[in-house]
mmCIF file of the N, C-alpha and C atoms, coordinates in Angstrom:
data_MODEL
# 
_entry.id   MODEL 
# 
loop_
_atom_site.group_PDB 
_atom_site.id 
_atom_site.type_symbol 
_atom_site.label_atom_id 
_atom_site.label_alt_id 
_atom_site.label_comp_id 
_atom_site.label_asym_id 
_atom_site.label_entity_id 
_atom_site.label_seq_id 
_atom_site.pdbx_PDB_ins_code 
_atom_site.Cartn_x 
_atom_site.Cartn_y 
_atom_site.Cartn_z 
_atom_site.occupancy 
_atom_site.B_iso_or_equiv 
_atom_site.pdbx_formal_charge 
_atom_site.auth_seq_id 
_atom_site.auth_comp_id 
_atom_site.auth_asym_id 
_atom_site.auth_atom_id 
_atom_site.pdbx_PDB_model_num 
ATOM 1   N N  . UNK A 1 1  ? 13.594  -23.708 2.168  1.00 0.00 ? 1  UNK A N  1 
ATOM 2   C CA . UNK A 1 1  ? 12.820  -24.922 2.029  1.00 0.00 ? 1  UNK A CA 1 
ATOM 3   C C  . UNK A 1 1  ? 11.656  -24.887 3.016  1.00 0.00 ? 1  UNK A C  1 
ATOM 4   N N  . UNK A 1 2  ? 10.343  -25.020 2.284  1.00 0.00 ? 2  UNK A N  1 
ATOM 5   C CA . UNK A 1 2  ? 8.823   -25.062 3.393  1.00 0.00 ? 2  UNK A CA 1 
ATOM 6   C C  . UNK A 1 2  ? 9.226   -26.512 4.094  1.00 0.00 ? 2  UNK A C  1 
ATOM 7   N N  . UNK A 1 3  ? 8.683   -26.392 4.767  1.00 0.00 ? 3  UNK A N  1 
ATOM 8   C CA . UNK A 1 3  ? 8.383   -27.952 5.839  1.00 0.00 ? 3  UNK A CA 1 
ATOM 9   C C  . UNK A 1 3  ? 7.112   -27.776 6.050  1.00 0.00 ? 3  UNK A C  1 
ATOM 10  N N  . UNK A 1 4  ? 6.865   -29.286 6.356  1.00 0.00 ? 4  UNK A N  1 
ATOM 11  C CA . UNK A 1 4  ? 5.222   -29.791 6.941  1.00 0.00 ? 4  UNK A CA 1 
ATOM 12  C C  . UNK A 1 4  ? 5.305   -30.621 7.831  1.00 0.00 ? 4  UNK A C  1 
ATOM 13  N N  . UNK A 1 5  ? 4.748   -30.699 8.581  1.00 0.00 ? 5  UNK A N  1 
ATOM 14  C CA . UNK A 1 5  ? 4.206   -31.857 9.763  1.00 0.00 ? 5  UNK A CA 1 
ATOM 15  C C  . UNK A 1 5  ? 3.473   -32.799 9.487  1.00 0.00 ? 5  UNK A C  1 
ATOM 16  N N  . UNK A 1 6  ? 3.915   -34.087 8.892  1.00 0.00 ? 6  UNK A N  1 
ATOM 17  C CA . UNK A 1 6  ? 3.382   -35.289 8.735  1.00 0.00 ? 6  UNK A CA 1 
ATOM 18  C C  . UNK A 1 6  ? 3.115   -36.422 9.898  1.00 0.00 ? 6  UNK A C  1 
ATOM 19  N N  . UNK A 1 7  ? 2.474   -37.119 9.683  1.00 0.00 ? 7  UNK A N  1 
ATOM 20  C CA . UNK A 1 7  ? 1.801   -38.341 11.034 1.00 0.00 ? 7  UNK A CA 1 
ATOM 21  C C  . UNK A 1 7  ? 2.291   -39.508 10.269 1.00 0.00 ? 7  UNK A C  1 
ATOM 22  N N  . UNK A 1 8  ? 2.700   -40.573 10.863 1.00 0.00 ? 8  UNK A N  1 
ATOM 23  C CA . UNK A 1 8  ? 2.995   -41.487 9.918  1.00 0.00 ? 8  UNK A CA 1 
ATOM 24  C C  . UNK A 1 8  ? 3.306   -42.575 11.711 1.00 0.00 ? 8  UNK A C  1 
ATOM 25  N N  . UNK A 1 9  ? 2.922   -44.048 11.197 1.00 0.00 ? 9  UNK A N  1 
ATOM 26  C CA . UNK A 1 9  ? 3.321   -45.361 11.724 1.00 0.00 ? 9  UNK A CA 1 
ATOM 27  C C  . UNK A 1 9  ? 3.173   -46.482 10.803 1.00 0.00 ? 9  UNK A C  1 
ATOM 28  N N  . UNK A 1 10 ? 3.511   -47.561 11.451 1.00 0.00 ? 10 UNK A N  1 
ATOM 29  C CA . UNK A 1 10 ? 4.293   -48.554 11.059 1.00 0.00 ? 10 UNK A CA 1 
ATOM 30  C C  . UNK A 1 10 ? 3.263   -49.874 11.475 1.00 0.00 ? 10 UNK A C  1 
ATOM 31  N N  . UNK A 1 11 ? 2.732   -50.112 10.419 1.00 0.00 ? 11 UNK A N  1 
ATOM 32  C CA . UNK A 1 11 ? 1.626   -51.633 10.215 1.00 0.00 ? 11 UNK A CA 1 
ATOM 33  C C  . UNK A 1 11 ? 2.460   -53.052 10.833 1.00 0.00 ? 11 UNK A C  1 
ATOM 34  N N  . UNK A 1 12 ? 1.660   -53.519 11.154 1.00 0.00 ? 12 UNK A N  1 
ATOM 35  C CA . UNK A 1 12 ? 2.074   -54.993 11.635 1.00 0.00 ? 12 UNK A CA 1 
ATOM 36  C C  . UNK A 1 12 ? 2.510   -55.910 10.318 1.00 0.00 ? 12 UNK A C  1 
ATOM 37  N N  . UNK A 1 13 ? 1.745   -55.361 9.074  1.00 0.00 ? 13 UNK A N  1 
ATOM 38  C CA . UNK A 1 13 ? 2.699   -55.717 8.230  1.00 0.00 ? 13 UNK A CA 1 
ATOM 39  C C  . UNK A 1 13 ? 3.829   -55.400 7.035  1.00 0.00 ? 13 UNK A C  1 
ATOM 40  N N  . UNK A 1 14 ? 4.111   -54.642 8.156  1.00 0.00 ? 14 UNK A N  1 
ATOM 41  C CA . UNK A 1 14 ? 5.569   -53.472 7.622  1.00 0.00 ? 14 UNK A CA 1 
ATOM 42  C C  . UNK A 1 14 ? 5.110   -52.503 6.646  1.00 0.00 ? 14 UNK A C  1 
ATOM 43  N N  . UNK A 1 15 ? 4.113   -52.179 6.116  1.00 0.00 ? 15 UNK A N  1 
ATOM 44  C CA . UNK A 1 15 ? 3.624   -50.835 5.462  1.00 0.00 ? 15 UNK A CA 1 
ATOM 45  C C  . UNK A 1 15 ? 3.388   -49.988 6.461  1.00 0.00 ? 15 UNK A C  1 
ATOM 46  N N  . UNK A 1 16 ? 3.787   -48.732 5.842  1.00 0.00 ? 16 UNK A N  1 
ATOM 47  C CA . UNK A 1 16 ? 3.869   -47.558 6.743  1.00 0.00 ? 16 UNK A CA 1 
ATOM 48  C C  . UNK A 1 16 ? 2.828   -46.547 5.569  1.00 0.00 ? 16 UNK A C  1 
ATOM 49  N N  . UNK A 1 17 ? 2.199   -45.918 7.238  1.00 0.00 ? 17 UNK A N  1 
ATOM 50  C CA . UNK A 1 17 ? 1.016   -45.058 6.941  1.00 0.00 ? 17 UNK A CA 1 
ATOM 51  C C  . UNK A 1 17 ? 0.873   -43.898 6.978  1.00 0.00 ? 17 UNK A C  1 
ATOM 52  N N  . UNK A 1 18 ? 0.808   -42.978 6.451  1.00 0.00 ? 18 UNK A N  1 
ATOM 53  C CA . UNK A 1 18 ? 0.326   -41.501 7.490  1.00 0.00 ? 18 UNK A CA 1 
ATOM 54  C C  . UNK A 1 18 ? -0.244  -40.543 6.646  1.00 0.00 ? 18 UNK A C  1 
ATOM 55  N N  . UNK A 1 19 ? -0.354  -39.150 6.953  1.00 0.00 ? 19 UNK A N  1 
ATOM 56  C CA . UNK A 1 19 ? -0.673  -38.141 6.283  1.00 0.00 ? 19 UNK A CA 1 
ATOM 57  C C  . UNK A 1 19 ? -0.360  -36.994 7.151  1.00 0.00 ? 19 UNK A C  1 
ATOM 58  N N  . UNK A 1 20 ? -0.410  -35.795 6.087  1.00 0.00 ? 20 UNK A N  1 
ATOM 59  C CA . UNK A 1 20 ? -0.164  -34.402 6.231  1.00 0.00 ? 20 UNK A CA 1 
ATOM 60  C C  . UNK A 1 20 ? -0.923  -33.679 7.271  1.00 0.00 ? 20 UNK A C  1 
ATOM 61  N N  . UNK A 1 21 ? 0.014   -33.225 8.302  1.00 0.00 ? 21 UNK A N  1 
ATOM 62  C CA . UNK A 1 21 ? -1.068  -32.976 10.008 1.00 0.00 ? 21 UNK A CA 1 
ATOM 63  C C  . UNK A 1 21 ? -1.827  -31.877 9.316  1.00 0.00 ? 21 UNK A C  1 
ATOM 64  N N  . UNK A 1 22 ? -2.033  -30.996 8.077  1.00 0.00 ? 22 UNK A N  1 
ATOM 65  C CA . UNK A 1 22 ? -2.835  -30.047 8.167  1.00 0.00 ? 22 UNK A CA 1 
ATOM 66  C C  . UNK A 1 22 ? -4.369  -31.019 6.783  1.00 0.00 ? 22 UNK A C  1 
ATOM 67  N N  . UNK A 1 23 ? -3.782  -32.064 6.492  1.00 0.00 ? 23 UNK A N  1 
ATOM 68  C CA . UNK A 1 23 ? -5.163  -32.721 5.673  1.00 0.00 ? 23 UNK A CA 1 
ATOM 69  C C  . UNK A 1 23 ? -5.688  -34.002 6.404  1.00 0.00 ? 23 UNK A C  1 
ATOM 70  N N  . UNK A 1 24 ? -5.869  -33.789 7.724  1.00 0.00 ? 24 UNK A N  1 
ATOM 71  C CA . UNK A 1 24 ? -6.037  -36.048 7.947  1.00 0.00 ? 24 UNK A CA 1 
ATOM 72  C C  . UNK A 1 24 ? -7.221  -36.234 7.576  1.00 0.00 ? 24 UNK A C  1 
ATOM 73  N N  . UNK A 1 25 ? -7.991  -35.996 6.372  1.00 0.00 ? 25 UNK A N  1 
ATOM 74  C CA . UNK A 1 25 ? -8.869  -36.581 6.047  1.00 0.00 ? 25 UNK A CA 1 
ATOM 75  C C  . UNK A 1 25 ? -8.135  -38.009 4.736  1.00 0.00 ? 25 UNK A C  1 
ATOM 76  N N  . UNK A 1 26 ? -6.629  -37.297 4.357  1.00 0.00 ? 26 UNK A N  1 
ATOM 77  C CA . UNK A 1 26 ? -5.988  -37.798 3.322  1.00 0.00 ? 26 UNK A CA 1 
ATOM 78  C C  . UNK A 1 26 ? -5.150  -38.444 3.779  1.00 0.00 ? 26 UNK A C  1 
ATOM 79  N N  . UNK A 1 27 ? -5.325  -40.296 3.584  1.00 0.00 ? 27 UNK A N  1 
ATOM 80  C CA . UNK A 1 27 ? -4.105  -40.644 4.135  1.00 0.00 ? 27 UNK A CA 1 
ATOM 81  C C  . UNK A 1 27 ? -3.259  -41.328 2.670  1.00 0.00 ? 27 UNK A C  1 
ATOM 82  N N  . UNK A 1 28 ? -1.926  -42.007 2.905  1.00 0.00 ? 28 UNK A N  1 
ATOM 83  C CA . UNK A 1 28 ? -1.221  -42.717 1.855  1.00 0.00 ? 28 UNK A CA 1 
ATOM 84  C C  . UNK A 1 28 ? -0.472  -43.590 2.340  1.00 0.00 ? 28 UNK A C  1 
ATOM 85  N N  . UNK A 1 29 ? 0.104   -44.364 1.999  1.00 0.00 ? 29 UNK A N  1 
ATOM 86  C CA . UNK A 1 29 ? 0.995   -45.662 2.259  1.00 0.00 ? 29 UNK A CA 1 
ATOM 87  C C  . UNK A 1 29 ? 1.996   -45.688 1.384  1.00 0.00 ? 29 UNK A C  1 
ATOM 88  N N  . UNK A 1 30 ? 3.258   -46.312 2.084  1.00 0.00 ? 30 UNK A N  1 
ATOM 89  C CA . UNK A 1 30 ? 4.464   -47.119 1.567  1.00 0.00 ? 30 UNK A CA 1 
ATOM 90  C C  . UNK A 1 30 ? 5.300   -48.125 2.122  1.00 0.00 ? 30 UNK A C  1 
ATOM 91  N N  . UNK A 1 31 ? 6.240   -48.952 1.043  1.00 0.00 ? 31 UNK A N  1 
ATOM 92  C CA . UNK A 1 31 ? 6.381   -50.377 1.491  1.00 0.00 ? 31 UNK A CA 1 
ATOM 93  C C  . UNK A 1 31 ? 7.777   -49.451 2.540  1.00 0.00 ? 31 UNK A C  1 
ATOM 94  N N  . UNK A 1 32 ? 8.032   -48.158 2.239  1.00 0.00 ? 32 UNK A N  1 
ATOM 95  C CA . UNK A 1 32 ? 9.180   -47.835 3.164  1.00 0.00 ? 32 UNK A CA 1 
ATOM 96  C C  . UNK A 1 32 ? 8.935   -46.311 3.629  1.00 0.00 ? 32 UNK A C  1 
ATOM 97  N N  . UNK A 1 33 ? 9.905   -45.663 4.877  1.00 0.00 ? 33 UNK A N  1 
ATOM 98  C CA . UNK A 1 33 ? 9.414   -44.610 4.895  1.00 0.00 ? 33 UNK A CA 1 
ATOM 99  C C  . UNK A 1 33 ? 9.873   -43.454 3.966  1.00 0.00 ? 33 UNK A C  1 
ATOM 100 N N  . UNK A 1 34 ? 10.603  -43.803 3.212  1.00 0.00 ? 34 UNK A N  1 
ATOM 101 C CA . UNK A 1 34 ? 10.907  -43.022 1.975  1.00 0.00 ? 34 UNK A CA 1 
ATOM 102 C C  . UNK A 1 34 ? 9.672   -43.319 1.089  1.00 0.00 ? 34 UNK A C  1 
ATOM 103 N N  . UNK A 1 35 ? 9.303   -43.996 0.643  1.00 0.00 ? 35 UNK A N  1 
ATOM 104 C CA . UNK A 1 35 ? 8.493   -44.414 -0.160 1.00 0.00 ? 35 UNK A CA 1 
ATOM 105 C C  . UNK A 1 35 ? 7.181   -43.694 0.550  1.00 0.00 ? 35 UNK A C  1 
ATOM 106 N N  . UNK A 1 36 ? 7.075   -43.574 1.560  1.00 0.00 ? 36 UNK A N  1 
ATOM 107 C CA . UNK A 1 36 ? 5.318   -43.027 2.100  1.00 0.00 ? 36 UNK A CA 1 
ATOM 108 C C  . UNK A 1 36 ? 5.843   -41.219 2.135  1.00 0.00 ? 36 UNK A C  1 
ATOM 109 N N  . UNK A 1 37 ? 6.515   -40.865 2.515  1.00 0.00 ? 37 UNK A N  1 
ATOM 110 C CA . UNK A 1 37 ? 7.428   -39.143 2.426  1.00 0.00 ? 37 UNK A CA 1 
ATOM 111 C C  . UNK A 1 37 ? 7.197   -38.982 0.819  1.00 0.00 ? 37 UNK A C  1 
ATOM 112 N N  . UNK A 1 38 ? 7.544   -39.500 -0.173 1.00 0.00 ? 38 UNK A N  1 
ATOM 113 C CA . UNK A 1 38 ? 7.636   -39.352 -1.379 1.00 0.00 ? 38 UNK A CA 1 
ATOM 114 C C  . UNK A 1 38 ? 5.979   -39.379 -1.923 1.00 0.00 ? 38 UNK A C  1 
ATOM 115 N N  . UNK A 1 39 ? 5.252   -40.331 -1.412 1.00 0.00 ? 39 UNK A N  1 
ATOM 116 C CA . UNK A 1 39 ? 4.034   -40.361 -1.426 1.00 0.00 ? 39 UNK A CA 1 
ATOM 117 C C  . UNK A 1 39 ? 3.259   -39.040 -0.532 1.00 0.00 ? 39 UNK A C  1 
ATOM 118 N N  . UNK A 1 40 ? 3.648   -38.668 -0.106 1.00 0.00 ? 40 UNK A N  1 
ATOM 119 C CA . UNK A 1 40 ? 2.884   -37.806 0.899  1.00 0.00 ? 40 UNK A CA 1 
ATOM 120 C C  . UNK A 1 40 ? 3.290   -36.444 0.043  1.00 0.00 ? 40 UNK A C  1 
ATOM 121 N N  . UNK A 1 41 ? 4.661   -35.798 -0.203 1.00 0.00 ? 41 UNK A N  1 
ATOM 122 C CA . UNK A 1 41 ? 4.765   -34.727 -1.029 1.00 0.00 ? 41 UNK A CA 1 
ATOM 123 C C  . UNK A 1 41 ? 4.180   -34.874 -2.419 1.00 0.00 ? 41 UNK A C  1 
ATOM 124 N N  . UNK A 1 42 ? 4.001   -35.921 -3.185 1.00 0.00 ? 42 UNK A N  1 
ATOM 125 C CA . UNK A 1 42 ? 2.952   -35.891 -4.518 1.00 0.00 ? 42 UNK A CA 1 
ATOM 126 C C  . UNK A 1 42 ? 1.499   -35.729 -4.059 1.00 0.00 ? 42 UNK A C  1 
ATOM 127 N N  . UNK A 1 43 ? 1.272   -36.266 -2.652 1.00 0.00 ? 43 UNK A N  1 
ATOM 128 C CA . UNK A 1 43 ? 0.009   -35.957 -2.527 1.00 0.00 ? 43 UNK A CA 1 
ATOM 129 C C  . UNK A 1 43 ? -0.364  -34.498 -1.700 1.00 0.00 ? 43 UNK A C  1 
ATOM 130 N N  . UNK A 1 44 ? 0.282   -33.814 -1.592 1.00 0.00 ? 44 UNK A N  1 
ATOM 131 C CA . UNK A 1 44 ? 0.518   -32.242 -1.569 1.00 0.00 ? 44 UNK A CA 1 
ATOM 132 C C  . UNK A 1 44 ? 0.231   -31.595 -2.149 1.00 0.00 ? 44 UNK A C  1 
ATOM 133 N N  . UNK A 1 45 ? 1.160   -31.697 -3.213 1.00 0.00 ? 45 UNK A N  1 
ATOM 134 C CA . UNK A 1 45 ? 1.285   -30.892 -4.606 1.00 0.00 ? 45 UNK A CA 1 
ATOM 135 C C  . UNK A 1 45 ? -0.282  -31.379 -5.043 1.00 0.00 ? 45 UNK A C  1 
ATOM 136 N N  . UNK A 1 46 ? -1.114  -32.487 -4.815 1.00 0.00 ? 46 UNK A N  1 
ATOM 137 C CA . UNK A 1 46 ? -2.229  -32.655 -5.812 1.00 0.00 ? 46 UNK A CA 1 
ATOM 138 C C  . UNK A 1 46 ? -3.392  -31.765 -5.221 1.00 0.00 ? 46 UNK A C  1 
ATOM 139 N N  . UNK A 1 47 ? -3.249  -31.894 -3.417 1.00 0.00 ? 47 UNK A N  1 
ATOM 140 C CA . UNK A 1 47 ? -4.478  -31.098 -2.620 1.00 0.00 ? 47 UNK A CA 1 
ATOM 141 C C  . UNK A 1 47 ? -4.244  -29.749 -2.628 1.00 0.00 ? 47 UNK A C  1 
ATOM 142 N N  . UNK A 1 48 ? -3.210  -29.267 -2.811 1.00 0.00 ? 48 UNK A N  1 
ATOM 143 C CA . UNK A 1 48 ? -3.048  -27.630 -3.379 1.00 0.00 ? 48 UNK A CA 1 
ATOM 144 C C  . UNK A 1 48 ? -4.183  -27.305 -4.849 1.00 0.00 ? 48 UNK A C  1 
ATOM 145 N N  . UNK A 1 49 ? -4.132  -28.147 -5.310 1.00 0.00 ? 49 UNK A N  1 
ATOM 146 C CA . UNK A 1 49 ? -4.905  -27.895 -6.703 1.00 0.00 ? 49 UNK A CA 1 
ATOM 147 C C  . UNK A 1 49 ? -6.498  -28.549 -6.600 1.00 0.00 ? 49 UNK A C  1 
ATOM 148 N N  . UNK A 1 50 ? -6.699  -28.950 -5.528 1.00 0.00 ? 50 UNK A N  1 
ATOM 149 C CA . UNK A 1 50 ? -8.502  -29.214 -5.433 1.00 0.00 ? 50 UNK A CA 1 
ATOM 150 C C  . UNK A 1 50 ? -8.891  -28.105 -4.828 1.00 0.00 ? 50 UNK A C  1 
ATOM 151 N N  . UNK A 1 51 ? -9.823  -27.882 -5.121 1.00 0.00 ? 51 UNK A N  1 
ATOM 152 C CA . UNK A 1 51 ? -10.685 -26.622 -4.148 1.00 0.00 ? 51 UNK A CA 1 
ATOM 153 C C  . UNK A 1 51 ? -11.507 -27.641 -2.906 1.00 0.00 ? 51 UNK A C  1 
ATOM 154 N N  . UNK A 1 52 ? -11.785 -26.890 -2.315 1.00 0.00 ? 52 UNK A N  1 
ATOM 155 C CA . UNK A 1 52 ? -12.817 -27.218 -0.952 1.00 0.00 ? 52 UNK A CA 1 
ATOM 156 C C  . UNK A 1 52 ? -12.672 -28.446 -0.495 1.00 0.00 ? 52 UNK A C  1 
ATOM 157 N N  . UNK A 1 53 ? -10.808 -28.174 -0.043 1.00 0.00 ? 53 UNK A N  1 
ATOM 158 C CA . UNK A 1 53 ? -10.282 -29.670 0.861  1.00 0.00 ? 53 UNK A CA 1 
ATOM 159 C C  . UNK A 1 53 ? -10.001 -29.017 2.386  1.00 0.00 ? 53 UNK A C  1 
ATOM 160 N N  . UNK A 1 54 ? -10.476 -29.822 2.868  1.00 0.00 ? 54 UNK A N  1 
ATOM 161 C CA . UNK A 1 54 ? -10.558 -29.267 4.170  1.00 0.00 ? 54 UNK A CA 1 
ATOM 162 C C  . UNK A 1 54 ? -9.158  -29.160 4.689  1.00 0.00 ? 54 UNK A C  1 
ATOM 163 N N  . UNK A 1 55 ? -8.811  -28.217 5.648  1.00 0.00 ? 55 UNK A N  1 
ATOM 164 C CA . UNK A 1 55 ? -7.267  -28.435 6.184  1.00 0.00 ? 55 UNK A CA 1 
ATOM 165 C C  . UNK A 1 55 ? -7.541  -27.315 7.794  1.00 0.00 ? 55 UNK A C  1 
ATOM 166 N N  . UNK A 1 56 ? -6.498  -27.501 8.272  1.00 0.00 ? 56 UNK A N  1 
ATOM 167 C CA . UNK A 1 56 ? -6.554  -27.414 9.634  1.00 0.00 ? 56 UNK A CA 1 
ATOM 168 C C  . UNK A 1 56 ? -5.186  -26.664 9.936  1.00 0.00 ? 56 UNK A C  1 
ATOM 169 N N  . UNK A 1 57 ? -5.188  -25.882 10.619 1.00 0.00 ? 57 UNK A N  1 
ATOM 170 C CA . UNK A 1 57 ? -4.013  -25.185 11.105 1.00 0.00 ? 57 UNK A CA 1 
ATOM 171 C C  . UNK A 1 57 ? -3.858  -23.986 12.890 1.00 0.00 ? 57 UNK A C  1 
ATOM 172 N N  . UNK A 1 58 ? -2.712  -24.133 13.570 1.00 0.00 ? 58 UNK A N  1 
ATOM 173 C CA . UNK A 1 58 ? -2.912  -23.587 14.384 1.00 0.00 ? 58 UNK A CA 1 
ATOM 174 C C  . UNK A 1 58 ? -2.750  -21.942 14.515 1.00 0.00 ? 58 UNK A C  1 
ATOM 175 N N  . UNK A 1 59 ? -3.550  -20.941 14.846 1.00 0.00 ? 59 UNK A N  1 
ATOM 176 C CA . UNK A 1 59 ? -3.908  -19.847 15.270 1.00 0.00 ? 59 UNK A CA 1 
ATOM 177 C C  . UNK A 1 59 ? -3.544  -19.490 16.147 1.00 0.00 ? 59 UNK A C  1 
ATOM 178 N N  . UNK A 1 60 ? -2.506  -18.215 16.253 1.00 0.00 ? 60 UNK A N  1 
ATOM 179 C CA . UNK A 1 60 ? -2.586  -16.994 17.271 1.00 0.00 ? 60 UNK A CA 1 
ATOM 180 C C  . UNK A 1 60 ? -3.714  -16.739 17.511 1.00 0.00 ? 60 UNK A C  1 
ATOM 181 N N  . UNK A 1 61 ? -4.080  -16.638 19.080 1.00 0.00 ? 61 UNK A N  1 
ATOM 182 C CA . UNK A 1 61 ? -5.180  -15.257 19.642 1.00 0.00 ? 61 UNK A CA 1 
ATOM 183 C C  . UNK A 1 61 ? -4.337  -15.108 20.772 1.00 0.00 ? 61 UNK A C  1 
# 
């Protein structure tokens, strides 16, 4: 199973926020944190299939 590093907190009015640490230009929401995880892997699967989305990752030197 791949894993990812997601960012995610918690609104003052209980919606929860975050996105994928290698896209934060892309964020998503849910009324739970299942609901924003579930949201965040559909929105995965969709930025794999755009071209020229920016993403970020850490490097060996």
């Amino acid at each position: 199973m791949k894993t990812v590093r997601i960012v995610y907190w918690q609104e003052n009015d209980g919606m929860w926020l975050g996105h994928l640490e290698a896209y934060p230009d892309y964020m998503t929401q849910g009324e739970t944190l299942d609901d924003l995880k579930e949201n965040l892997r559909d929105m995965l699967k969709t930025l794999k299939d755009i071209p020229l989305v920016r993403t970020h990752e850490d490097m060996a030197v």
